[in-house]
DRENVEXMI-839426 format. One line per 8 residues: number of its first residue (from 1); their letters; for each residue x, y, z of N, C-alpha, C, CB. Coordinates in Angstrom, 2 decimals. Glycine has a CB too. Example, Ala and Ser with C-alpha at 12.3 -4.5 7.8 and 13.67 -1.06 7.14 Angstrom:
<rs>
1 = as = 13.19 -5.69 7.80 12.30 -4.50 7.80 13.20 -3.30 7.80 11.31 -4.47 9.05 | 12.85 -2.25 7.08 13.67 -1.06 7.14 12.90 0.03 7.87 14.08 -0.60 5.72
</rs>
This chain:
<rs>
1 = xxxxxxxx = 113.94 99.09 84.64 113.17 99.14 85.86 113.42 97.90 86.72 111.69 99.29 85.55 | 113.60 97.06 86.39 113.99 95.67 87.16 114.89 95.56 88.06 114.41 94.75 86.42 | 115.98 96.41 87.16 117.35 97.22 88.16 117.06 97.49 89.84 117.65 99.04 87.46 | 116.24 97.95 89.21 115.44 98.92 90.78 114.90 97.90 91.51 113.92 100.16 90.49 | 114.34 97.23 91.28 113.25 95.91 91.77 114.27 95.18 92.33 112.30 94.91 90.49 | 114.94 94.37 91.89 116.26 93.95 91.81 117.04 94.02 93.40 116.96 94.93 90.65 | 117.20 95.76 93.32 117.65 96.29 94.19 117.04 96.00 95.72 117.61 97.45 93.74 | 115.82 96.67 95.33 114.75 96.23 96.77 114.55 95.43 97.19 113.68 96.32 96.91
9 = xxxxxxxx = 115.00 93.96 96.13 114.66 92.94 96.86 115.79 92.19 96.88 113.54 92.27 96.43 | 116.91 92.45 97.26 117.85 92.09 97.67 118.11 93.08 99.45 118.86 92.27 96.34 | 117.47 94.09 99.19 117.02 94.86 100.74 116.35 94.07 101.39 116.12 96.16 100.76 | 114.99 94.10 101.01 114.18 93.16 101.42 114.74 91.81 102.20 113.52 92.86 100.29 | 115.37 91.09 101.57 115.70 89.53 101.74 116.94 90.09 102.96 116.39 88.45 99.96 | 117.95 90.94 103.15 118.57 91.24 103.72 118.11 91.51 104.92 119.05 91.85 103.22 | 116.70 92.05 104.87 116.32 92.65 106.77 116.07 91.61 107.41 114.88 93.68 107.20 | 116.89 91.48 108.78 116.58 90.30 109.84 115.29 90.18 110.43 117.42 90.38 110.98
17 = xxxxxxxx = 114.85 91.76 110.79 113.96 92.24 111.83 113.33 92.48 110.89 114.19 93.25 112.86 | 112.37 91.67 110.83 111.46 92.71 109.57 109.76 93.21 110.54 110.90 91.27 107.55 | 109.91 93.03 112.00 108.80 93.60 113.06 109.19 95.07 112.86 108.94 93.02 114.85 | 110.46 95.37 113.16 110.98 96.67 113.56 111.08 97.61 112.25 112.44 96.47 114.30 | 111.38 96.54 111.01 111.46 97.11 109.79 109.88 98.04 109.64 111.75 95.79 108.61 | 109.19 97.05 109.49 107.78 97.42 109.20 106.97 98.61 110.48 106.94 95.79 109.16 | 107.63 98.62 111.83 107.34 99.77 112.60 107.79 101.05 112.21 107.77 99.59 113.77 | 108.90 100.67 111.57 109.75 102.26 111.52 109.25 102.58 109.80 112.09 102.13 111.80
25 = xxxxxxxx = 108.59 101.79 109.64 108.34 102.17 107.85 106.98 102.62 108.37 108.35 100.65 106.31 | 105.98 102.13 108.83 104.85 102.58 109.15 105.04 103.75 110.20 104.06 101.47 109.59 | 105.85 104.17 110.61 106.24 105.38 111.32 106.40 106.71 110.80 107.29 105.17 111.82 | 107.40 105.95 109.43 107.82 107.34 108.47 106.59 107.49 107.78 109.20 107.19 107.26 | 105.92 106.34 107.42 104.66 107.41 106.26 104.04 107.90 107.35 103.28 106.54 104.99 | 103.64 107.75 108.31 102.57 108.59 109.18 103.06 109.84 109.60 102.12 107.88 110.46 | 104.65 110.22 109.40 105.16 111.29 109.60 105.35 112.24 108.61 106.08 111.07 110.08 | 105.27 111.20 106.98 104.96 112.24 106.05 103.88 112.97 105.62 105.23 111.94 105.24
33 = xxxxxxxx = 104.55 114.32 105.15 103.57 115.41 105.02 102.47 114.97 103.96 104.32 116.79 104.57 | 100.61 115.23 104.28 99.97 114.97 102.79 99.32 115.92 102.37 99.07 113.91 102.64 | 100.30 116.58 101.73 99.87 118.17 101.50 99.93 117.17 99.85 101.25 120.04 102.08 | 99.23 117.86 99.06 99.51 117.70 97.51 100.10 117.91 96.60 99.08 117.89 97.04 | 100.89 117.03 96.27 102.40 117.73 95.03 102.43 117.11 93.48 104.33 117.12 95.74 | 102.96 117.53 93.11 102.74 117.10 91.89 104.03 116.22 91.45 102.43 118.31 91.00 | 103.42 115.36 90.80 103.98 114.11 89.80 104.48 114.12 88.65 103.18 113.32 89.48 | 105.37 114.43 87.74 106.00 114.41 86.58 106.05 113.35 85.79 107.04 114.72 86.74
41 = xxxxxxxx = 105.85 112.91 84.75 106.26 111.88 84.00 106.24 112.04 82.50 105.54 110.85 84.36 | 107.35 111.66 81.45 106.76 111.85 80.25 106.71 110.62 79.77 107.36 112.76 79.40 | 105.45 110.92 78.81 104.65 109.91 78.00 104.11 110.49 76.75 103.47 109.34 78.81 | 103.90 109.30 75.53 103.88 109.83 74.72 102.54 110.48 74.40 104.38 109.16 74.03 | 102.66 111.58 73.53 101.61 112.61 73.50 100.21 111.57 73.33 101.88 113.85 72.11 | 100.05 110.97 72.01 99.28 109.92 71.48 99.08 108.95 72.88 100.11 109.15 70.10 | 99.23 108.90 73.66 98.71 108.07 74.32 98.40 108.81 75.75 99.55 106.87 74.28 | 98.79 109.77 76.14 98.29 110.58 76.85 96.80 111.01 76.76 99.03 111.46 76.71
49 = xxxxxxxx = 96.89 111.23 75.02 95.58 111.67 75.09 94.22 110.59 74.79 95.59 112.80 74.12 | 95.02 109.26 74.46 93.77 108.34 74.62 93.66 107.47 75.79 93.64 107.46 73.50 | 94.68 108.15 77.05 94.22 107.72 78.55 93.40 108.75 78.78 95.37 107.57 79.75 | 93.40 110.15 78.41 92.60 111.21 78.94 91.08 110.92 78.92 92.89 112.45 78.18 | 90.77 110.18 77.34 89.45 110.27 76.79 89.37 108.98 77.37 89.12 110.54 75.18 | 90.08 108.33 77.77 89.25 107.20 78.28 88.75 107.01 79.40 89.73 106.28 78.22 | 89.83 107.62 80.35 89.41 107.90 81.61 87.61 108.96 82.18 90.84 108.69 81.98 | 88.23 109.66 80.86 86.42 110.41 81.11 85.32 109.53 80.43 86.14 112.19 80.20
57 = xxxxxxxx = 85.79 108.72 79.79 84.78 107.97 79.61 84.19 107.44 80.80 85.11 107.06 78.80 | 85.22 106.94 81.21 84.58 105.98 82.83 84.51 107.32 84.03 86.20 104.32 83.65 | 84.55 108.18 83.67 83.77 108.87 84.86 84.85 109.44 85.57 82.86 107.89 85.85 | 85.89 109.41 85.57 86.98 109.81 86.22 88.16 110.94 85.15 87.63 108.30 86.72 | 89.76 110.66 86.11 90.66 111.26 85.55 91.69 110.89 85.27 90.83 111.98 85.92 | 92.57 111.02 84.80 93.56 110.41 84.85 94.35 110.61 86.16 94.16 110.69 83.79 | 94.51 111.94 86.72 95.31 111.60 87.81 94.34 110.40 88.81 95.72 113.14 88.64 | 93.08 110.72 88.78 92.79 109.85 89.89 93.09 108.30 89.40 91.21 110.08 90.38
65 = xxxxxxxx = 92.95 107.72 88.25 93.67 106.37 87.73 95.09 106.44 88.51 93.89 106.31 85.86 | 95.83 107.04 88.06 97.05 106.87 88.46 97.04 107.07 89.81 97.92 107.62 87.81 | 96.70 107.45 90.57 96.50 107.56 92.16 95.94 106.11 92.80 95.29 108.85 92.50 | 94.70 105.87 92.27 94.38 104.55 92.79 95.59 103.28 92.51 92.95 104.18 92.07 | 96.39 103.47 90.89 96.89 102.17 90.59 98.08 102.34 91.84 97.45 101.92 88.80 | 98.77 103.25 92.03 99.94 103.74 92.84 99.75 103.20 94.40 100.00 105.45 92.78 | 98.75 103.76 94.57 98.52 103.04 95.90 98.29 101.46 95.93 97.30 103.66 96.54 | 97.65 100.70 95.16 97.57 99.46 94.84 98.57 99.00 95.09 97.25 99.18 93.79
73 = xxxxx = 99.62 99.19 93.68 101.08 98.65 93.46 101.96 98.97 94.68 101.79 99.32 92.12 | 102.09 100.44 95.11 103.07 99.95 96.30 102.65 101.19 97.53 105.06 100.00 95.73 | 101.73 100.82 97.78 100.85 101.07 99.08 100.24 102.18 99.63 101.43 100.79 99.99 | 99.43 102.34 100.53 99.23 103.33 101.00 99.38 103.85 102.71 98.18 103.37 100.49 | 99.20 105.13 102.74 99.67 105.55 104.12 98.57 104.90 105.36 99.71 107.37 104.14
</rs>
């Protein structure tokens, strides 16, 4: 995963304009669609199911955990 990170932030450090960067990025999410889709990921069974029970412990779900951390980590529209 660092690979990736790595990557972006060698983008990152590369943009001159980063006014125009950040207009046209705040442009495209407001142009993307927020209809609801679904997310894929595998994980292991055993721990799937003691995020499930934990998450209802605290009152919630797991997708909504993972929704809030997502937006946290790398942003929202």
């Amino acid at each position: 995963m660092t690979k990736y990170k790595d990557i972006i932030n060698e983008i990152k450090e590369e943009s001159v304009d980063t006014d125009l960067h950040k207009s046209v990025d705040t442009d495209l999410r407001k142009s993307v669609n927020t209809d609801i889709v679904s997310l894929t990921i595998k994980v292991p069974r055993n721990l799937r199911q003691l995020w499930v029970v934990e998450a209802r412990s605290r009152g919630t779900t797991l997708s909504a955990v993972i929704v809030d951390y997502l937006k946290k980590e790398l942003g929202d529209v």
